[in-house]
N, C-alpha and C positions, 0 to 999 in steps of 0.2 A: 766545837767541832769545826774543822777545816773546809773551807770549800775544795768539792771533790770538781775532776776537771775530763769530761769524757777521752778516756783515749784508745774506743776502739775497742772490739773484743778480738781476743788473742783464741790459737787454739786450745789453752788449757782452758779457757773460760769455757769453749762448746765440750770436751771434756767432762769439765763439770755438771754440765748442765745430761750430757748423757748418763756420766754415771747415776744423775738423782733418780732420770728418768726407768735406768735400769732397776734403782732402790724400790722406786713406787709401786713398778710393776712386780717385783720382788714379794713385798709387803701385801700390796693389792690385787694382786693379777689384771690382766685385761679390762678395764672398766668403758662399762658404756652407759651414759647419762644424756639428759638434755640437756642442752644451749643453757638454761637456766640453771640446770645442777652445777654444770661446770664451771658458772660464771661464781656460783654460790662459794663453792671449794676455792674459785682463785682470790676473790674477795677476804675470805678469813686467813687465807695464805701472804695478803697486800698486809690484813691487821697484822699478822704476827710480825712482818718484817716493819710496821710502823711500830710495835712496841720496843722489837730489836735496839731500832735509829734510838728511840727516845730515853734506852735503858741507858745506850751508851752517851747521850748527850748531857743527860744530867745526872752522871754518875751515881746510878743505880746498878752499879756489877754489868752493865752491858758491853759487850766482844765485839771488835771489828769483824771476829769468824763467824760471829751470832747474826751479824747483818748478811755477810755473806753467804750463808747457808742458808738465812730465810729469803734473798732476794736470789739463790738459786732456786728455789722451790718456787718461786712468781715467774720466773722466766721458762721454767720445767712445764708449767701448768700452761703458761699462754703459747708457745710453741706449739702445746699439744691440742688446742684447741683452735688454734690458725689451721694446722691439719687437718683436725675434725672439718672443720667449715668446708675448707679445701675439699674435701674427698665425697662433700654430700653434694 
C-alpha cells in the first residue's frame, strides 16, 4: 500500500459524508444515546474501517471503495457526536 498524502477535503467528500448521514437516519431514525453509547458505535465503526485497510493490504478481496465507505461512516459518526457535545 501506498503512502496516502492529506489533500484536504473537497465538497464531494462533505457530500459524502451527508448522504451517509441521511442513510443512518434512514435506516435508524433519530437516535439518542450516551457519550459512552456513541463512543461504543464509533469505535466498532474505526474496527470495521481497520479491517477494510487490512483486507486490502494484504490482499484479502479488500476495496479502496470498502475503505472509503467505512471511513465515511467514522467521519459520519464523529461529526455527529462533535454536535451532540456542542449542543449540550
Amino acid at each position: 500500500m501506498n503512502d496516502w498524502k492529506d489533500g484536504g477535503l473537497w465538497n464531494h467528500d462533505w457530500l459524502k459524508i451527508r448522504a451517509e448521514d441521511e442513510r443512518q437516519i434512514a435506516k435508524w431514525g433519530h437516535q439518542t444515546h450516551t457519550a459512552e453509547e456513541w463512543l461504543m458505535y464509533l469505535t466498532e465503526e474505526v474496527g470495521e474501517l481497520s479491517k477494510a485497510i487490512s483486507e486490502l493490504k494484504y490482499a484479502r478481496g479488500g476495496t479502496a471503495e470498502e475503505i472509503t465507505r467505512e471511513a465515511v461512516q467514522v467521519a459520519t459518526l464523529a461529526l455527529k457526536m462533535a454536535r451532540m457535545a456542542a449542543q449540550s
